[in-house]
N, C-alpha and C positions, 0 to 999 in steps of 0.2 A: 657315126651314128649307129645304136645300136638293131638288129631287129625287131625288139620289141619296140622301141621309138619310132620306127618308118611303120611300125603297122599302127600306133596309136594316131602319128600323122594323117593317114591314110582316111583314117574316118572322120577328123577333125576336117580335112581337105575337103570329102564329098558332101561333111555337112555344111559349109561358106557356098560350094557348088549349088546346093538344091536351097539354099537362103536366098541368093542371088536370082535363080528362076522363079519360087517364089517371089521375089518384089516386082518383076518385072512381068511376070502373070498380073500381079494386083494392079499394078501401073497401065497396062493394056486393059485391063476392067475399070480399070477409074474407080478403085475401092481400098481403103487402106488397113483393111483386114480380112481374112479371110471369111470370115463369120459374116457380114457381109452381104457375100456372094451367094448367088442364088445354086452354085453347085458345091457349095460349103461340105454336104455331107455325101458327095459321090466324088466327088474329087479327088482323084489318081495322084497329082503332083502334092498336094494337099497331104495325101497318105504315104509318100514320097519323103518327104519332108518329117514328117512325125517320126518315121521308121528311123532316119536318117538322125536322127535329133536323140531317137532312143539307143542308136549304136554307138554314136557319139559318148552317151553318156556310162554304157556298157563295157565300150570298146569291143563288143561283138565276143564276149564269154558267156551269152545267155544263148536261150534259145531265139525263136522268133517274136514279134508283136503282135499282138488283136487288139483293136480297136472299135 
């Protein structure tokens, strides 16, 4: 495997990781979306999650995200 492959894995891995927290956030709130939830727009893992989604889809050649 090459290291441009272990690094694209890498982010693909943390993002199933912060998927899986997410559902299980939502499932301890009894809510089955984010949007939802009464901390929809301060919500850390929430932001967590989007960041994670945005690297995913970058693979981390950008800068950072604002949301």
């Amino acid at each position: 495997m090459s290291e441009q492959t272990k690094e694209l894995d890498k982010f693909e891995l943390h993002l199933e990781e912060m998927l899986e927290k997410l559902r299980q956030c939502q499932q301890q709130k009894r809510v089955e979306t984010c949007s939802a939830c009464e901390l929809f727009l301060k919500c850390e893992l929430r932001r967590e999650y989007v960041e994670a989604v945005y690297n995913s889809m970058s693979k981390g050649a950008t800068g950072g995200f604002e949301f």
